[in-house]
C-alpha positions as a printed Julia matrix, in Angstrom:
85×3 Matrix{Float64}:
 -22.97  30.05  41.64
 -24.52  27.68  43.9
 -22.36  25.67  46.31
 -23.06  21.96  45.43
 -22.4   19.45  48.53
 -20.77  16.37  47.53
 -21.04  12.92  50.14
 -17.63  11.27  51.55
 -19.21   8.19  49.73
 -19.87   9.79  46.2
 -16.24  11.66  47.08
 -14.73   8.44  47.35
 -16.8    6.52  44.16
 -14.9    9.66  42.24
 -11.26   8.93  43.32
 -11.82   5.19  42.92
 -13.29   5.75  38.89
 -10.24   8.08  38.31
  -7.91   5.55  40.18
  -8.86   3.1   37.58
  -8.8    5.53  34.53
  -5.97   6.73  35.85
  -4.29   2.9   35.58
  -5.51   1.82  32.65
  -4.44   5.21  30.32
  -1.07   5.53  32.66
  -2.06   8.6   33.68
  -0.97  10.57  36.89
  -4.02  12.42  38.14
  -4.14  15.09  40.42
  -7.99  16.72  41.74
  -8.53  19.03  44.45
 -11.56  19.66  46.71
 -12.53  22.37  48.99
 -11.84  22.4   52.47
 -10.19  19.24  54.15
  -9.08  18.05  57.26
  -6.89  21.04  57.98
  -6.54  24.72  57.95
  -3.69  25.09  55.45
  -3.35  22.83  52.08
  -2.64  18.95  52.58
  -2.57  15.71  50.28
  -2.93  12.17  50.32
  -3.08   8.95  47.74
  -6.2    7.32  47.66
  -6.47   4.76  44.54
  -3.17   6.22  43.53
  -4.92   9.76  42.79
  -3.05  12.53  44.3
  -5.98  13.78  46.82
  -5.31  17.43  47.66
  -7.77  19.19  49.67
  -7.39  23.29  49.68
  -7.75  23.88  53.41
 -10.01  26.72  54.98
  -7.78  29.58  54.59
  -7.89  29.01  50.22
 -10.7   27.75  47.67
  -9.82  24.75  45.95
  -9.65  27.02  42.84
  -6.65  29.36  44.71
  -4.93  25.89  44.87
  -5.2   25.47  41.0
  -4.27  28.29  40.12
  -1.14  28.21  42.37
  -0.68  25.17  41.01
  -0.6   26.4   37.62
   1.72  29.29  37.99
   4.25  27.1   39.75
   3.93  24.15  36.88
   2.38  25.18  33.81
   3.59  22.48  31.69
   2.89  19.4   31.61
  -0.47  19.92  33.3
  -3.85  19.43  31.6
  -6.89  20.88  33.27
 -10.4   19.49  33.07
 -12.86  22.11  35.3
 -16.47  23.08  34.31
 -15.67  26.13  36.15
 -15.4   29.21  33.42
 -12.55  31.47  36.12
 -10.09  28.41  35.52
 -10.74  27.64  31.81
């Protein structure tokens, strides 16, 4: 698969149209990018969307995963990518 680069701005436009899904269903979202601002995993709230951002040492999809062994219920997953589904 090809690696698909995605702008701070379109980044941003994301969080802020899942901030206000996210408010209007009463949802609590969660997504997680690639990469980040550190080495090892980190968060923040932006639009009150949990941000996470894998950190170089993991994929974003090593996060997930983790994430799902550690909380499998109560978690719905939305990912286009086949490995997760």
């Amino acid at each position: 698969l090809e690696a698909v680069h995605v702008s701070e701005r379109q980044r941003r436009a994301f969080i802020a149209l899942l901030g206000k899904y996210a408010d209007r269903k009463k949802h609590t979202i969660s997504v997680v990018f690639d990469g980040g601002p550190t080495t090892w995993i980190s968060q923040e709230k932006d639009h009150g969307i949990t941000v996470i951002y894998s950190g170089t040492k993991q994929t974003a999809d090593e996060a997930i995963k983790h994430m799902l062994h550690t909380r499998p219920h109560g978690i719905l997953l939305v990912s286009s990518d086949n490995e997760l589904k």
